[in-house]
C-alpha positions in Angstrom: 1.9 17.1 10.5 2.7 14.4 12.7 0.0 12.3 14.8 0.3 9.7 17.2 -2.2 7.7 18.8 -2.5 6.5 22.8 0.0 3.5 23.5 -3.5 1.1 24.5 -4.7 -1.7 21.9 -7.9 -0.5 20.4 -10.9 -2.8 21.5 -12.2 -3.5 18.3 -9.1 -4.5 17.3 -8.4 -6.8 20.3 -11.4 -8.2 19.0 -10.6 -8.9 15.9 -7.3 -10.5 16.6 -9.4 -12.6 19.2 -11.9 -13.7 16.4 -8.9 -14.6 14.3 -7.4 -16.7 17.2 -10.5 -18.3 17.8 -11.4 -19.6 14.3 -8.3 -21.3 14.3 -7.1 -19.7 11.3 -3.6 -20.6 10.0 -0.7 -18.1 10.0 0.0 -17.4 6.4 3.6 -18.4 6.9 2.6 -22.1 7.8 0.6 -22.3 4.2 2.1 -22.7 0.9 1.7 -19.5 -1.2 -1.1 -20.7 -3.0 -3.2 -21.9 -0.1 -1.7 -18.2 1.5 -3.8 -16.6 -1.3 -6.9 -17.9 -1.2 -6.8 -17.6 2.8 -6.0 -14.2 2.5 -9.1 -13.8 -0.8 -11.3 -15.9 1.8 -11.4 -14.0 4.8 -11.0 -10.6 3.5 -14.8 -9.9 3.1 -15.2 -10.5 6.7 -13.6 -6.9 7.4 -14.7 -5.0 4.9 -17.2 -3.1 4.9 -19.8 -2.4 2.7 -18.4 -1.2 -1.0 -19.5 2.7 -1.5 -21.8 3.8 -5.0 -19.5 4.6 -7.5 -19.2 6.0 -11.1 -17.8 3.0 -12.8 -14.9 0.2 -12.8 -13.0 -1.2 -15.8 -10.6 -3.5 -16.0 -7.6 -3.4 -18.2 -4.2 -4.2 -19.0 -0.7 -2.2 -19.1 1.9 -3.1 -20.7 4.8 -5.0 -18.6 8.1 -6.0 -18.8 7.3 -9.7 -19.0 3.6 -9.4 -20.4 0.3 -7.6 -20.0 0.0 -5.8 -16.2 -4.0 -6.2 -15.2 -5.6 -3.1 -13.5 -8.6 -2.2 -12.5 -9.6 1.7 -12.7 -12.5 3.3 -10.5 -13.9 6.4 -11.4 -16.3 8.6 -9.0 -20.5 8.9 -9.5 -21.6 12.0 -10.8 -18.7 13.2 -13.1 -18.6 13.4 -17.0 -16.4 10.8 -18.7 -14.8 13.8 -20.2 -13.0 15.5 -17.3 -10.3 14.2 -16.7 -9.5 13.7 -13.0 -6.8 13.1 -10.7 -5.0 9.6 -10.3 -3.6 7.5 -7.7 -2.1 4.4 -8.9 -2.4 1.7 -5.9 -0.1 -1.2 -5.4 -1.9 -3.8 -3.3 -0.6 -5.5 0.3 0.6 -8.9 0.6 3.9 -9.1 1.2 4.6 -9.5 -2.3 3.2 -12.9 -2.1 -0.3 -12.9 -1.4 -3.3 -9.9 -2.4 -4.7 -9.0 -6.1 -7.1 -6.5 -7.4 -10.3 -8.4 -5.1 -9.0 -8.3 -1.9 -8.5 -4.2 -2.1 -11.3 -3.5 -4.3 -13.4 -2.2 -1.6 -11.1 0.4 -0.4 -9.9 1.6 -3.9 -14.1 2.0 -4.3 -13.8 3.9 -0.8 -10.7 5.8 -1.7 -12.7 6.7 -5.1 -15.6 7.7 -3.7 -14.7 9.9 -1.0 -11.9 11.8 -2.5 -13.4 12.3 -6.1 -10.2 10.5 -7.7 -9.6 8.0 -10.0 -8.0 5.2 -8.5 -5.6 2.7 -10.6 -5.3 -0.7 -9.1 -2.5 -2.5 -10.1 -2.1 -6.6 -10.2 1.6 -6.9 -10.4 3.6 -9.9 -10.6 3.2 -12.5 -7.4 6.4 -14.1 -5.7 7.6 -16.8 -5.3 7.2 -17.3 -9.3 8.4 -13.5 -9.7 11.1 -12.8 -7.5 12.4 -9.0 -7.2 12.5 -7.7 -8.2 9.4 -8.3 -10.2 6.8 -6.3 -8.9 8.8 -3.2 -8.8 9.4 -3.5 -12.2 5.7 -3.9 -13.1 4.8 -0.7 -10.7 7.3 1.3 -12.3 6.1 -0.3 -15.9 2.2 0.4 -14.9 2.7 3.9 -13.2 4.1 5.1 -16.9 1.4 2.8 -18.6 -1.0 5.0 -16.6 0.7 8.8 -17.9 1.1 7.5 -21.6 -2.7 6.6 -21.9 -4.2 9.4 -19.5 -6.3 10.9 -22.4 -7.9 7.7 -22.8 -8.4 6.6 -19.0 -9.7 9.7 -18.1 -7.3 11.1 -15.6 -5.3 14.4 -16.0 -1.1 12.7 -16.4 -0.4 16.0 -14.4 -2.1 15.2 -11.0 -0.8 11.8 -10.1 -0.3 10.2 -6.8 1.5 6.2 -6.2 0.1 5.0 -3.0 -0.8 1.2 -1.5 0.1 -0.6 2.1 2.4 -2.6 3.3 4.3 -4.2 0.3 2.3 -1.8 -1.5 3.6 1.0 0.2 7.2 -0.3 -0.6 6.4 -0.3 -4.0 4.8 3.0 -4.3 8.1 4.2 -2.6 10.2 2.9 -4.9 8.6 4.4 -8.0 9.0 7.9 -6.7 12.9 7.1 -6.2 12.5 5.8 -10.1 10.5 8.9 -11.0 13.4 10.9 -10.0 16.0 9.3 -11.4 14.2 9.4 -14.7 12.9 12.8 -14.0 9.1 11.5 -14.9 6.2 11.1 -14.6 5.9 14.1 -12.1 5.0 12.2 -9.2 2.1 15.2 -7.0 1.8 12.5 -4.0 3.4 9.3 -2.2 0.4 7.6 0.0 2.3 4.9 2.1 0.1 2.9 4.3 2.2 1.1 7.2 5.1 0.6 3.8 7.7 -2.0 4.3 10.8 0.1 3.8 13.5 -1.7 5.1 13.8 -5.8 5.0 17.5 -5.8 6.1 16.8 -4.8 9.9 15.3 -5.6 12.6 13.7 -2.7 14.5 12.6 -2.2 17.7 8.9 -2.6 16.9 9.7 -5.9 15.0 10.7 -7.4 18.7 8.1 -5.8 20.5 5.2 -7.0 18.4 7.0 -10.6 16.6 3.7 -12.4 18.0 0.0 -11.4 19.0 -0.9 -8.9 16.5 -1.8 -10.3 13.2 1.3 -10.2 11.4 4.1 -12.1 12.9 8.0 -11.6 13.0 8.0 -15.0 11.3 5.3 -13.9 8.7 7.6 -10.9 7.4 10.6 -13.1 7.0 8.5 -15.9 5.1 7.5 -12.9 2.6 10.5 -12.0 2.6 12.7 -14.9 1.6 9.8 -15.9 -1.3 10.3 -12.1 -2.3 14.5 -12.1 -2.6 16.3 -14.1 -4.5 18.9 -13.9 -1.9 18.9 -12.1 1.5 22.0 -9.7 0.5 19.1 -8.1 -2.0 17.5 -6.5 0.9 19.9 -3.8 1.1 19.1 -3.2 -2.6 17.1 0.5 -2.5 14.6 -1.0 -4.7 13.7 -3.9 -1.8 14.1 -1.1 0.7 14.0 2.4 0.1 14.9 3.0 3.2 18.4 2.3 1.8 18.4 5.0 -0.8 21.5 7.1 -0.7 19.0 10.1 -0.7 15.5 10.5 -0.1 15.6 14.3 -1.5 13.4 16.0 -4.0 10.8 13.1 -4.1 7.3 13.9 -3.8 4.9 14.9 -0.6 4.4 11.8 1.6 1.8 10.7 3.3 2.9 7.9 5.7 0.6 6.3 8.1 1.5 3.5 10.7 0.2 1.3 13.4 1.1 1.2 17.0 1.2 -2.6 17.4 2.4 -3.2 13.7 6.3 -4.9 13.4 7.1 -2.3 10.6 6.1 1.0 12.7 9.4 1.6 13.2 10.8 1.6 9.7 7.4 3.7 8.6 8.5 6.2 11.1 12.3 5.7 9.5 10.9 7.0 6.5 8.6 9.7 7.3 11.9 11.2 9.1 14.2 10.5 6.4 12.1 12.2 3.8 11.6 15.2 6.4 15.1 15.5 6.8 16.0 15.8 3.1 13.4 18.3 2.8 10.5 16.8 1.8 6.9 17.5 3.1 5.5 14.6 5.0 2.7 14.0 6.7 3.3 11.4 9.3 0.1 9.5 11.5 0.6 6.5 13.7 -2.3 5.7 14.9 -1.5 4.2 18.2 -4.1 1.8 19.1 -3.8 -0.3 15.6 -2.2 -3.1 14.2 -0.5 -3.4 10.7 -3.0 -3.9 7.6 -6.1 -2.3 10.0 -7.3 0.5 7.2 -9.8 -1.9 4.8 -11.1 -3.3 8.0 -13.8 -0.7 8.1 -16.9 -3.3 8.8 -15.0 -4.1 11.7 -13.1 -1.2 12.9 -14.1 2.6 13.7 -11.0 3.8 12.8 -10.0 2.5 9.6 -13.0 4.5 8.6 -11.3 7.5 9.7 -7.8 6.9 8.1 -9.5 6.2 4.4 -11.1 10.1 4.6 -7.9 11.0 6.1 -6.2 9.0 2.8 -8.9 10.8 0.4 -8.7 14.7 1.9 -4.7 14.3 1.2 -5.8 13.3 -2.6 -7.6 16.0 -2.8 -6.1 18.7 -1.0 -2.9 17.6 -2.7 -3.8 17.4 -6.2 -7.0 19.5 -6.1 
């Protein structure tokens, strides 16, 4: 399946952006990382809408490479503790930098509720004090974590899907190129929300949409160089998969990217890649959107739309 959207700029999204201009709000890239996180914590309620009823939510730890790993596990209303369910392990947005388990709790509870999953939100290490490539480590560490202790959380280790945006999506990406190098965990699913897949280009969609739409040219290479150690790691497969030498026998993708969004372009990269080496992918760019637009439900129509979208692939995927 591939979907595209018309080339206008949705309303409600010009609205936001307007909003955002008119408050005056600093670009994250003029902030230090700290200050960057608490903006990002701050105004993230604003967008999101109201949290669906859910079963329950714990929060835990994996194990890590460099120490405990904290994640937060949703599990849908109405189901006994004792049926095990199918997972999605989500890596949060952020560029790496910025984002924890708050600022996507409310669509890991939407993602729960409406496709009758158990979602796995994982905290992984923050750069600049992690570099990379730290929090691919600790999503390859907690994805495993996750299949070792199935019984015990709940979820059935044999209906597993990695998923998250942005950086999120990079990282879900790049544990499905460790899954098959390892040969396991049996990866059912790649969700990859508007993913960052390759940081050593510059696409066409990066120069059309540098300023004006939320996330800047100058915002991805500020996440960027806090991310890298140096700039010759982005063409390292494990900064962007992109840059795999193959993208064949990985797992059924969903890709979904935003019109007006700087990393369209390398979404669509992707989706076509993994096409091409013969893997199913379904890709939707929904036209009218900007980059980081699908927990912005209070705000926006259609990010309500693209989180049942998200939740029918759960379950028509893994059942």
């Amino acid at each position: 399946m591939t979907l595209s959207g018309a080339a206008a700029l949705d309303p409600q999204v010009a609205a936001v952006i307007d909003l955002v201009i008119k408050s005056g709000r600093p670009a994250y890239h003029q902030l230090s990382p700290k200050d960057a996180r608490q903006l990002f914590r701050d105004t993230r309620p604003a967008a999101t809408p109201v949290p669906p009823e859910i079963g329950s939510v714990r929060d835990l730890a994996a194990e890590g490479p460099r120490g405990p790993i904290p994640l937060r596990i949703y599990r849908p209303a109405g189901v006994p503790a004792s049926t095990p369910l199918a997972a999605l392990v989500y890596f949060h947005g952020g560029g790496w930098v910025i984002g924890d388990l708050e600022t996507h709790d409310v669509l890991c509870r939407q993602l729960t509720a409406e496709s009758g999953a158990s979602v796995v939100s994982v905290d992984y290490r923050l750069a600049p004090e992690h570099k990379f490539p730290a929090a691919a480590d600790d999503a390859w560490a907690a994805t495993r974590w996750v299949v070792a202790n199935a019984a015990r959380l709940g979820v059935d280790a044999a209906r597993l899907a990695v998923g998250g945006d942005s950086a999120g999506g990079n990282l879900a990406a790049v544990v499905t190129l460790l899954a098959r190098e390892q040969r396991a965990p049996a990866i059912g699913l790649q969700i990859l929300l508007y993913p960052v897949t390759d940081l050593a280009a510059e696409t066409r969609s990066y120069r059309d949409f540098a300023e004006g739409y939320l996330l800047t040219r100058d915002g991805m290479r500020w996440f960027s160089a806090h991310y890298l150690n140096a700039s010759d790691e982005a063409a390292d497969w494990r900064a962007s998969p992109l840059r795999a030498q193959s993208l064949a026998g990985l797992p059924p993708a969903l890709i979904v990217t935003a019109g007006f969004d700087p990393l369209r372009d390398e979404g669509e990269a992707y989706a076509g890649r993994l096409r091409d080496a013969g893997v199913r992918v379904d890709y939707v760019c929904y036209g009218g959107m900007i980059h980081g637009f699908v927990p912005m439900g209070r705000l926006i129509d259609t990010a309500t739309r693209a989180v049942s979208l998200i939740a029918a692939s759960l379950r028509q995927t893994l059942g």
